[in-house]
N, C-alpha and C positions, 0 to 999 in steps of 0.2 A: 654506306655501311654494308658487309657483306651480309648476306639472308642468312637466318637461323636456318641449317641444314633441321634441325629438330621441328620447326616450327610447324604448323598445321597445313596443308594445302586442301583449300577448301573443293576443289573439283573432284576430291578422291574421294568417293561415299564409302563410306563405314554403314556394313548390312548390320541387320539385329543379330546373325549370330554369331559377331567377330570378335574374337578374342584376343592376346596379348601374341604378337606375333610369336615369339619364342616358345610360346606353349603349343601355337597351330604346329611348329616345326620339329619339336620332340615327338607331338603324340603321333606323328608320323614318320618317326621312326629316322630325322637323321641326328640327332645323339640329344645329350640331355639339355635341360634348360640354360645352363652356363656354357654350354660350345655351342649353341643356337643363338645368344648372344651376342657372341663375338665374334659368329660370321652374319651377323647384321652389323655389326660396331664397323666390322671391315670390308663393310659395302659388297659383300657376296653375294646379299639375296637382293632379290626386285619381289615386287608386287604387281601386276597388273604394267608392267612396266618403267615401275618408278623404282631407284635404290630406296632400300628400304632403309630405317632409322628408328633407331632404342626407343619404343613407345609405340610404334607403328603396330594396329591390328590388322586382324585378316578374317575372312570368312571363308574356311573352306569352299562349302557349296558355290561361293560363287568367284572367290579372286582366284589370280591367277600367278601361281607363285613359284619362282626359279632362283637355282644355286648353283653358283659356280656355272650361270647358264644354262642349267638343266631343269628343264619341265618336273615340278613335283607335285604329286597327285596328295594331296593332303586330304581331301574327304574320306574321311575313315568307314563313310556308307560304300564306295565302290569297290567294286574287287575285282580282281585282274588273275584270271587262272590260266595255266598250262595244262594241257589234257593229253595223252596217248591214245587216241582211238585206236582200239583193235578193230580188225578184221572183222564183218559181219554186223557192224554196229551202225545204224541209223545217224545220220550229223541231223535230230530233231528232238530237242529237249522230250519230248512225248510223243509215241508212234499210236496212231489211231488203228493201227494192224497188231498191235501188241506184241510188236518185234523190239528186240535189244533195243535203249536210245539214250543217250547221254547223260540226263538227269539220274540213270540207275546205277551211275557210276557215283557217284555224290553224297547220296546218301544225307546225314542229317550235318554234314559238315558244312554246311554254305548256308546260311539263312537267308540271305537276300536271294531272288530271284535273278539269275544269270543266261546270258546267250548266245550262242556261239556264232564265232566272227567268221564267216563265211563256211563251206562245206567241204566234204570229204567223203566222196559217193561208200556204201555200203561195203562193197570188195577193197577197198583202200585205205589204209590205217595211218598212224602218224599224231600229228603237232595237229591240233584245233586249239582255238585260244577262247575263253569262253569270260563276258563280264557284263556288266550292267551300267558296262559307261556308255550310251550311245552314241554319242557324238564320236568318239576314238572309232567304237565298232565302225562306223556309218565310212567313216574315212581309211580302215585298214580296208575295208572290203571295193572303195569307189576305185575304177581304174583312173583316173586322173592323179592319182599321188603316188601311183606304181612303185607298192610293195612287194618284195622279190620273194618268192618262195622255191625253196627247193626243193626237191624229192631223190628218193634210190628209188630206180626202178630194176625189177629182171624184168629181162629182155629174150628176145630168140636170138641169137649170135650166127655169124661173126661179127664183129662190128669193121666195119671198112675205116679205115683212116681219116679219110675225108668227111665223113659223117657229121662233126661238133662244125666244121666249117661252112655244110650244106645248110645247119639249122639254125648257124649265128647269121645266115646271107637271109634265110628266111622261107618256109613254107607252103602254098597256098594252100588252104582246108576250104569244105563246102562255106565258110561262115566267113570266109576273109584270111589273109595271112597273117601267120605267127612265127616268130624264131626267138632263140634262146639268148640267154644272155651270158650264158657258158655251159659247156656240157664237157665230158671225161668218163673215160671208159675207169671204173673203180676194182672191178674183177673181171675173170672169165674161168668158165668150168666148162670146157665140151662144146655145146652150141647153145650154153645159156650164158650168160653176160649179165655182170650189175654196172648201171651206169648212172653218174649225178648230173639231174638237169636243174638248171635255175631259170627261172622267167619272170615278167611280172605280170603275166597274162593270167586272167581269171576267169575265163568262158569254161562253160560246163564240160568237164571229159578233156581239156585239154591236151592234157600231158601223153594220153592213151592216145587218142585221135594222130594226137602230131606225129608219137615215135610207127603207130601203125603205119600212116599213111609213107613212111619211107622204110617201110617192111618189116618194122624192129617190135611186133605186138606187146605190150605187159604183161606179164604172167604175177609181178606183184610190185604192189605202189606204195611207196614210205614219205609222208612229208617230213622231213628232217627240219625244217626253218620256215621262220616268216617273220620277214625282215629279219631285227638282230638277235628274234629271239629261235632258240636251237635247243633239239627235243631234248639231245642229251641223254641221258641214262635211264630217264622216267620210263618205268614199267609199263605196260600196255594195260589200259583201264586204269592207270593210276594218273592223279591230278595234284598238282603246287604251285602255289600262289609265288606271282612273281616278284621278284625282290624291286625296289625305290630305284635302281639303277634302269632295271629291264624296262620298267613302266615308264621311265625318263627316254628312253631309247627308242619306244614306240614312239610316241608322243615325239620326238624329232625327228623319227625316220614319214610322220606325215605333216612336216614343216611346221610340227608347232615349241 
């Protein structure tokens, strides 16, 4: 006789705070209790890796639940923010020198406690991503899962032609070699230059260090991306929370 697809599988523990699946999957936001249904009816969602089934619970906090194969963060405790760091701003939740720092950007809009996924020296502004999921931070920040970030940089100009081909072949810096993973001259005005570099290198001063060391110094630094997510039109000092898709995209862009 074929197996009740419904029936219980005793290896799948059900935590204390797991609730009707279809309701973990609305209150996070992908549609209401009756189209959360129907994409468990039609085998969309998994669980911890098993297709899920009409009756099936979940526990945020700790299962682990995807649709249409997409990582979704259903704990409605974490938060997943986009930031524009301005110019002159600390990447330190709190500066013990009493200089601009992150947290003064925030304000009473965040209740949980948030931190931001790796840094963005003081002179250099852009895309910081800031949250209180650690194990995501822990993994955006490890170079082993080589997430790509880009940046605008100006530059001292000219830019020689050969230049995107010197730094995809690779650089030697005092600390080991680096090269890019694409680079394009984006403007030129006179003998300044804006140019986009992508890498997945994460050593402190990188980007400065690298384009110095083949004559081209920074005069100003913009992270534009990391991994899929892209600063986009967010004001400088302004922060927004990233939509169920962005948070999905992270979360595969470090193999999960």
């Amino acid at each position: 006789m074929r197996r009740d697809d419904r029936a219980p599988k005793p290896d799948a523990p059900v935590y204390e705070g797991a609730e009707r699946l279809q309701k973990v999957l609305a209150a996070a936001g992908v549609g209401s209790r009756r189209a959360c249904e129907d994409l468990i009816f039609r085998r969309r969602v998994t669980v911890n890796g098993r297709v899920a089934q009409l009756g099936d619970k979940a526990d945020p906090a700790h299962d682990v639940i995807h649709v249409d194969g997409e990582r979704l963060q259903a704990d409605t405790r974490l938060v997943y923010l986009a930031m524009n760091k301005p110019r002159g701003v600390v990447s330190t939740m709190a500066d013990e020198k009493g200089r601009a720092a992150l947290s003064d950007f925030l304000g009473n809009r965040v209740e949980q406690r948030v931190y931001h996924v790796g840094r963005l020296d003081a002179d250099s502004e852009g895309l910081l991503l800031l949250t209180n999921d650690g194990t995501l931070a822990h993994r955006l920040m490890h170079p082993s899962y080589g997430v790509q970030k880009t940046y605008l940089c100006e530059v001292t100009g000219p830019i020689p032609r050969n230049l995107g081909k010197r730094l995809a072949a690779g650089i030697e810096l005092e600390d080991g070699p680096v090269k890019v993973d694409s680079f394009k001259v984006v403007d030129t005005l006179g003998k300044t230059a804006q140019v986009e570099v992508s890498l997945h290198e994460g050593r402190k001063h990188i980007v400065r260090r690298l384009l110095a060391e083949v004559g081209h110094p920074v005069s100003r630094l913009v992270r534009t991306a990391m991994g899929p997510i892209r600063l986009g039109d967010l004001r400088a000092g302004r922060t927004r929370r990233l939509t169920n898709a962005e948070v999905a995209a992270l979360f595969k862009a470090v193999g999960d």
